[in-house]
N, C-alpha and C positions, 0 to 999 in steps of 0.2 A: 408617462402613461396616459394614452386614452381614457379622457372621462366617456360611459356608456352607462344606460340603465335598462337594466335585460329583466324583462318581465315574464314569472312562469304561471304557468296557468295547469293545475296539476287534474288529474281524473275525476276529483270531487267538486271541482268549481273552483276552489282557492286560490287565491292569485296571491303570488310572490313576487314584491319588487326591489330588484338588488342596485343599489348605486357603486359601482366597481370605478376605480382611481378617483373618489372624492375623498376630500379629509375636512374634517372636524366639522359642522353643523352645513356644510354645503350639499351633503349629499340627503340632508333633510328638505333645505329648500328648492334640491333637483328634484323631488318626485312629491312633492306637494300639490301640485297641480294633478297627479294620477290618485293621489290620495282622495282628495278631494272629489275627483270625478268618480269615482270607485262607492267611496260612502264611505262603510264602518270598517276601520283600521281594528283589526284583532291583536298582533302583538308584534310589537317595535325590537328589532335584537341589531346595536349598536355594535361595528364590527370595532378592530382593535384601531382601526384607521379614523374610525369617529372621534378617536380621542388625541390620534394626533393636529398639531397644527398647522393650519395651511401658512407658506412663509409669502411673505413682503418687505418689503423696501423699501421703506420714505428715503427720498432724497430735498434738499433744503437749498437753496443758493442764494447768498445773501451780498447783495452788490452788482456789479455789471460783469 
């Protein structure tokens, strides 16, 4: 899935920003920087995908 972050801007002024295909704490460090320019954060609603984990792979080689 495409990572994207789509931001709404509704009738009243409220801006809404969704991080869509990130998982577990990456789609907080994706829009940090908008957070941050923006100013006061009203309220944080962690999708179900925030609690999954992003996967990795160490690989090891030990010798020639």
């Amino acid at each position: 899935m495409n990572r994207t972050i789509e931001i709404i801007i509704g009738s009243t002024g409220e801006i809404q920003i969704d991080a869509v295909g990130f998982k577990g704490p990456d789609c907080e460090k994706a829009t940090a920087f908008l957070e941050q320019a923006l100013g006061v954060v009203g309220k944080k609603v962690k999708k179900p995908e925030y609690h999954q984990r992003t996967s990795s792979t160490n690989h090891q080689r030990i010798g020639n």
